[in-house]
N, C-alpha and C positions, 0 to 999 in steps of 0.2 A: 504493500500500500504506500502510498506519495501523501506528503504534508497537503491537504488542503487550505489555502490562504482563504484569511477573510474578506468579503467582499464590500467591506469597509473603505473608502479611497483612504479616510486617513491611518486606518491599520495600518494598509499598504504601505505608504509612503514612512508609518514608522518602523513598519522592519525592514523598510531598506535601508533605514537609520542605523540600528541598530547592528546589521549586517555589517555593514561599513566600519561601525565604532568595533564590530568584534575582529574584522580581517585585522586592521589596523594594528590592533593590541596584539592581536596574534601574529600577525606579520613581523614586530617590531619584539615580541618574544622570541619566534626562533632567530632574527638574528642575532641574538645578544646568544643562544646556545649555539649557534653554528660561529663564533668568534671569541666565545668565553667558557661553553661547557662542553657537553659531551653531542655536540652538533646534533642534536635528536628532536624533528619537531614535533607540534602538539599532533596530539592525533584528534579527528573528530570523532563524536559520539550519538547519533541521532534516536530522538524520543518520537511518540506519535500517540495525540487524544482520540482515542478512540478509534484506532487504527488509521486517525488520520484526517476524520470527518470534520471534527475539531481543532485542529492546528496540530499543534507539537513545537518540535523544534532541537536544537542541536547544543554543541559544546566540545570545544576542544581541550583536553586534558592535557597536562604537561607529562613527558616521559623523560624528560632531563634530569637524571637524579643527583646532578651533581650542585647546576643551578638553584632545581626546587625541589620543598619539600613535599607541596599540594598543589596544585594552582589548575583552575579550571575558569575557563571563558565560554559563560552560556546565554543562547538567546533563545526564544520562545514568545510564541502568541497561541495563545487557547479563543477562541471563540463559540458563538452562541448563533450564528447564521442561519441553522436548521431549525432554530427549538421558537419558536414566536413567544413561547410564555417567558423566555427570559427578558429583564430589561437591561443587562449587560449587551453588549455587542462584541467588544474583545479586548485581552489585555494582550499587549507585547512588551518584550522586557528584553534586558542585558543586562547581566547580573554575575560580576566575575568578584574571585579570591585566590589571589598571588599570595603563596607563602614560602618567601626566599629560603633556604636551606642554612647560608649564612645569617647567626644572630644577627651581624650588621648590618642585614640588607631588610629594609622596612615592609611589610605585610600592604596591600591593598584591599581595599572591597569597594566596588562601582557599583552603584544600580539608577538605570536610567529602564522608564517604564512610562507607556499611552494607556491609558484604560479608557474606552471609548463606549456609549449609551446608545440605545436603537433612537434614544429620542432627540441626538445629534447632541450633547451635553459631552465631554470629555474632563482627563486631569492627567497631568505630568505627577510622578512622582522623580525625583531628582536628586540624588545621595553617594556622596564620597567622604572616606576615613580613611587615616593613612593611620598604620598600627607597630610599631616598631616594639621589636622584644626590648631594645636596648634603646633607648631615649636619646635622641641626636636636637638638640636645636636647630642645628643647620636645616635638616633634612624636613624638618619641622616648619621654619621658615619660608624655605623656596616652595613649601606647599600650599601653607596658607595664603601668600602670594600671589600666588596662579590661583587658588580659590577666588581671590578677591582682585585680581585681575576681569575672572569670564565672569563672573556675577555682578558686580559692581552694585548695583543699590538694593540687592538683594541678599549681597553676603551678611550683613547682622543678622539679617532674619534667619536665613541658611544654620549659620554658625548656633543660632541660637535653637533653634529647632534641633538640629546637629547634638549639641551636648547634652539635652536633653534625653532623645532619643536612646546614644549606647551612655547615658551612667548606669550603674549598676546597683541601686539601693542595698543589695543586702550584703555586697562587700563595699559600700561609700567610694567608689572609683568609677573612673571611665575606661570604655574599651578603647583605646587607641590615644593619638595627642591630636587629633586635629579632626574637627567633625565639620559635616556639611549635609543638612536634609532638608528640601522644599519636599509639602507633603501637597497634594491638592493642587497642586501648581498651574495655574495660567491666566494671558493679561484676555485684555481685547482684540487683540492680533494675533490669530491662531501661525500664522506665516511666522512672526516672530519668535513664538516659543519653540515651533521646529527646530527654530535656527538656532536660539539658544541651545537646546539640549542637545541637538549634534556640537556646537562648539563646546559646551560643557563638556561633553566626554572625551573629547578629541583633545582640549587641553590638559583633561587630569591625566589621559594614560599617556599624553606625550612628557607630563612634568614628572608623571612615575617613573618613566623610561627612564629620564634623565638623571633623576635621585637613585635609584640601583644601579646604574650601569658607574657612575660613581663610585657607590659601594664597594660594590663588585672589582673594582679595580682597584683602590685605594684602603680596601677596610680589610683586608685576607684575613687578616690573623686573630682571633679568639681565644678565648680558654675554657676548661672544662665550667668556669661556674659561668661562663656567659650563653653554654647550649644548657644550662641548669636551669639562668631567666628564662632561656626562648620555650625551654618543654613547660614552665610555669606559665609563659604569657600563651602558649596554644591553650591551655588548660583553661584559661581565664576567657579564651578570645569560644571553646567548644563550650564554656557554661553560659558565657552571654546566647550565642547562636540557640540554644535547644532551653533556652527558659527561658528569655527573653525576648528574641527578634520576630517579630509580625509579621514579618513578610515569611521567614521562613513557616513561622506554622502555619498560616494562611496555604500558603503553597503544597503545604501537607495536607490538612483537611480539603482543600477543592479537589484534589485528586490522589492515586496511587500509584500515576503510571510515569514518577520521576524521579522515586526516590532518592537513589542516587545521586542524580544531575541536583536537587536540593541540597543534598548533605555534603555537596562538591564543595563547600567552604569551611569542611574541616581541616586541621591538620593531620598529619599521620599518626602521631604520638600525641598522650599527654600523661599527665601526672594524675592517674588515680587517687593516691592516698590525700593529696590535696586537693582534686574532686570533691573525695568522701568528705574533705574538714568541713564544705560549705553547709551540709543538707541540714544540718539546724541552724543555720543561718537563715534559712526560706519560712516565709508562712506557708502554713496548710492549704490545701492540700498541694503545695508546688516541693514541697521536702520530699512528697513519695515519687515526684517526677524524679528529681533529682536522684534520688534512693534507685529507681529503677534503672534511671541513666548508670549510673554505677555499676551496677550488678552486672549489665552486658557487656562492661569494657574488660577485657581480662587484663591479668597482673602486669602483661608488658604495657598496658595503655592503648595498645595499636587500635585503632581506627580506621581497619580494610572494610571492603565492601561490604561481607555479612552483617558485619558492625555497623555500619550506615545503615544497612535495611533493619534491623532490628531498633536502631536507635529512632528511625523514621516512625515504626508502627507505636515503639512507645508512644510518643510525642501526641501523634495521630491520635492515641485511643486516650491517652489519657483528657485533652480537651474535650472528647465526647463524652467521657464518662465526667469528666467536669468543668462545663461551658462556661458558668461566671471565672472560672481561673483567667479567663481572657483580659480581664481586667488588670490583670499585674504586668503585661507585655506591654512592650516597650512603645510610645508611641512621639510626634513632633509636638505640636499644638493643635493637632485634630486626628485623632480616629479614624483611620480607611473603616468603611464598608466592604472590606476586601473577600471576606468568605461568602456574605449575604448575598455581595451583587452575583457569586456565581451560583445563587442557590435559587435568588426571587426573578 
């Protein structure tokens, strides 16, 4: 079976967006492995809703294991074309997680995403973190930067929405040093906001580039307590993602046929035993999510595929079996609708 596209013009028009912002990243990935690693490029991975009827969509996974330790570049539109009772029309996304190998080299997470309405109503969501094990001001600097270069009179807001977003109440921190999330996003110029979010993302993975490939050449050397932070900061960056991030549960609950391609923003490894310290750190009932997260990750930490699909159905079921928990996940200054529009 073949992707069917939605016959949306502006879906269209946003996964060609999308498309574009993912060659790019990827393109500008394997050169830095074919120049600095083990020349291996990503490989792609193709998904399908409903064998197709409903969109789907792709992702290319890194095989460099020298460069990275996870890193996956995914795009995707689900659609509603066939179903009249939905009032969704379709959501399209690009949603990637770089996590360099070296401590020194700082983590990414992108997400640029249309969610479009039969009743011609749309919204941008719009979001970049830059996540370093090991804390660089520099790297830190020429980010926000570039943040507040492509946004301009919407970086406070951005930024604010942003730290909001990845803090993490029941450890008092944030995930990452530098946030960035418009939730709802768009002016009166739909022409305009296109153009912003392609610039948007064309500037953040070109100023990413820029900041690792730096790293990368300038930062080699480490010691064993500094891959000590990085397996603490994956550990911190896998409890925000599966207790906290909306988007990823959302993504869980509307369906089951991506598990993986969602849970493509783990790490490979983390620290269990420091896992386990959190889970009385949670209110109820998010301590038994927590509690079960643990129980599937064995003693080495590793986070392979089976791990992914188990961790997914956790996640999955535990929301069903307890809907008001949605209230503790992470949100900007407004609340997507993001499960319902795929349900009403």
């Amino acid at each position: 079976m073949n992707m069917i596209m939605s016959k949306s013009i502006d879906a269209i028009n946003a996964y060609d967006l999308v498309k574009n912002l993912q060659k790019r990243f990827v393109d500008k990935l394997d050169d830095l492995s074919l120049k600095l690693g083990e020349n291996k490029k990503f490989e792609e991975v193709i998904w399908l809703r409903e064998n197709g009827t409903c969109g789907g969509g792709n992702r290319f996974e890194a095989k460099d294991e020298v460069l990275f330790n996870r890193a996956s570049v995914n795009v995707s539109q689900v659609h509603y074309d066939l179903d009249e009772n939905k009032t969704l029309q379709s959501a399209t996304a690009i949603s990637t997680i770089i996590h360099p190998n070296n401590p020194n080299v700082p983590s990414i997470h992108i997400h640029i995403s249309l969610t479009t309405f039969k009743s011609g109503d749309f919204y941008w969501r719009i979001m970049a973190d830059l996540n370093p094990s090991l804390e660089n001001e520099e790297d830190k600097k020429i980010f926000d930067n570039a943040l507040k270069e492509i946004s301009r009179n919407d970086f406070e807001e951005g930024v604010k929405q942003g730290e909001k977003y990845f803090f993490i109440p029941a450890l008092n921190r944030h995930r990452g040093v530098s946030h960035f999330y418009l939730e709802n996003y768009k002016t009166d110029d739909k022409k305009r906001d296109f153009i912003f979010a392609q610039s948007f993302g064309e500037k953040v993975i070109d100023t990413y580039i820029q900041i690792i490939t730096n790293a990368f050449l300038n930062k080699k050397s480490f010691s064993v307590q500094d891959i000590k932070k990085q397996l603490d900061y994956h550990t911190l960056y896998l409890f925000q993602v599966l207790t906290l991030d909306r988007g990823t549960t959302s993504g869980l609950l509307v369906h089951n046929q991506n598990d993986v391609g969602i849970m493509g923003s783990l790490p490979k490894y983390v620290n269990k035993s420091l896992l386990k310290s959190w889970i009385d750190k949670l209110p109820s009932p998010q301590n038994i999510l927590l509690e079960e997260i643990v129980n599937v990750i064995d003693e080495k930490g590793l986070i392979d595929t089976p791990t992914k699909e188990k961790l997914a159905s956790i996640v999955r079921s535990h929301y069903k079996k307890y809907p008001d928990s949605l209230k503790y996940q992470a949100s900007g200054n407004s609340i997507p609708n993001t499960v319902n529009n795929h349900i009403k």
